[in-house]
N, C-alpha and C positions, 0 to 999 in steps of 0.2 A: 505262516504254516509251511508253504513252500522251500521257503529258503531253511529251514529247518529238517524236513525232508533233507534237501539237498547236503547240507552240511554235513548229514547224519549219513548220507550214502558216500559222500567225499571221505568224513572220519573213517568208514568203515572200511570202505580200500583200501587207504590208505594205511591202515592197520593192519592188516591182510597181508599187503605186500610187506609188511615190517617183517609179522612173524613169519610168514614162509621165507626169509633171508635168515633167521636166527629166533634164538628161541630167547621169549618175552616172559614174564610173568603178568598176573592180571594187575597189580600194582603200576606198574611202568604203563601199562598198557592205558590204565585211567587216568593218571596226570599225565598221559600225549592227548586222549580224548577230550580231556576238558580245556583243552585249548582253541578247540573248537566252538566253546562257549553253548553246550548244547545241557538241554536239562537232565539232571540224575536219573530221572526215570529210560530217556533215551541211552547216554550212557550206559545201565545197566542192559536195555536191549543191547545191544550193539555187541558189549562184554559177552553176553550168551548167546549171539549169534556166533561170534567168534570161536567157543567153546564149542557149541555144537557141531561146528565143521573142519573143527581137530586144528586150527592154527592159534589157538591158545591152550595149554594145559601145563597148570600148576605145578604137576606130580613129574610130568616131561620137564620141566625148566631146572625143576631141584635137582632132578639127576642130573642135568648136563651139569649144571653150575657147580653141584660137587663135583662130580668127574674131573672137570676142566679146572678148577681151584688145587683138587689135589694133586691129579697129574703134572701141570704146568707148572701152576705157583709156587708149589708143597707146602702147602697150609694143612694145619689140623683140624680137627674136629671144632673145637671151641672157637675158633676164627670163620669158619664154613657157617658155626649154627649162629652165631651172632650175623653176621652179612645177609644169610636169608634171612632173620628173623627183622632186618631193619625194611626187608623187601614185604614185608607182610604175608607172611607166606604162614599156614597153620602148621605147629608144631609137631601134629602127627607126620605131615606130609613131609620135611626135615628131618625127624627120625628115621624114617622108613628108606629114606635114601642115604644116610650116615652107616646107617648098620650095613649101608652094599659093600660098604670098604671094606676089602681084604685086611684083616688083621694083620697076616705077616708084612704085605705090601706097606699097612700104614707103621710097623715095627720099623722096619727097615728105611724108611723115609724118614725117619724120626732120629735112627742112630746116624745114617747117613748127613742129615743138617748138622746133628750136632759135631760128627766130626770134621765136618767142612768149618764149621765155627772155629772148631777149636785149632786148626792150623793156622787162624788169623788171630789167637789170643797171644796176645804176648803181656800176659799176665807173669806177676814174681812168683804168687804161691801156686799152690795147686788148689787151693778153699778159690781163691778169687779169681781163676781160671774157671773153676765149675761153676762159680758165680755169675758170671758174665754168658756162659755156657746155658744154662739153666732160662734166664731171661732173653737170651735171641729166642730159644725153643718158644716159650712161653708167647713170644711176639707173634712166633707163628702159627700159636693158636694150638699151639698141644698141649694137654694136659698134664697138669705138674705132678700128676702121681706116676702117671707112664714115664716122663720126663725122668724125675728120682727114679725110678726103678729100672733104669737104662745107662746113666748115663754112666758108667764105668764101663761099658762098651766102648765108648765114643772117645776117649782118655788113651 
């Protein structure tokens, strides 16, 4: 019982100091804990202590992770909601931070890729230029209706 305590107050620093260096989701946060070898039910404390004292939060992680995905990366939408959706993260909580993105900012990011693509196609036609154009976009996670409905900007 001892050394289970202890493990359980070791996990719990130790997670503490994780998230106060960056921001974690409770996903990550439970496959470091179980390394510990400690029971679910501990785990689960540990997780809502964490919570309670504001160095874990779900709704915090999604936003930075969008932010820093779209910023940085320039990934869209559909690359953003798949990645947090493989973090376990609930899908209201990923909506709710997809809809912060500025529409024109994500318009603009979107012609922007594509015409950085497209000064590296050296494509014959112009069908298999926008071809090729179309599927980098796509890779990176935009949406292929926004995609089509853009991409003669980017041309």
């Amino acid at each position: 019982m001892e050394n289970i305590e202890l493990a359980a107050k070791q996990a719990y620093s130790k997670m503490a100091q994780l998230c106060s260096r960056s921001e974690q989701c409770s996903a990550d946060i439970r496959k470091k804990i179980i390394a510990y070898d400690l029971g679910e039910e501990v785990i689960e404390e540990i997780i809502e202590k964490l919570k309670i004292e504001k160095f874990l939060d779900d709704e915090r992680y999604a936003k930075a992770y969008i932010s820093d995905k779209f910023k940085f990366n320039k990934w869209g939408k559909v690359k953003i909601r798949h990645y947090l959706r493989m973090k376990g993260l609930p899908e209201e909580i990923i909506l709710e931070g997809l809809n912060k993105i500025d529409a024109e900012k994500y318009k603009a990011v979107l012609i922007k890729t594509m015409k950085d693509k497209a000064k590296t196609v050296k494509k014959k036609t112009k069908f298999e230029k926008m071809g090729q154009i179309i599927r980098f976009a796509q890779t990176r996670g935009f949406e292929p209706e926004m995609i089509h409905r853009h991409i003669n900007s980017a041309l």
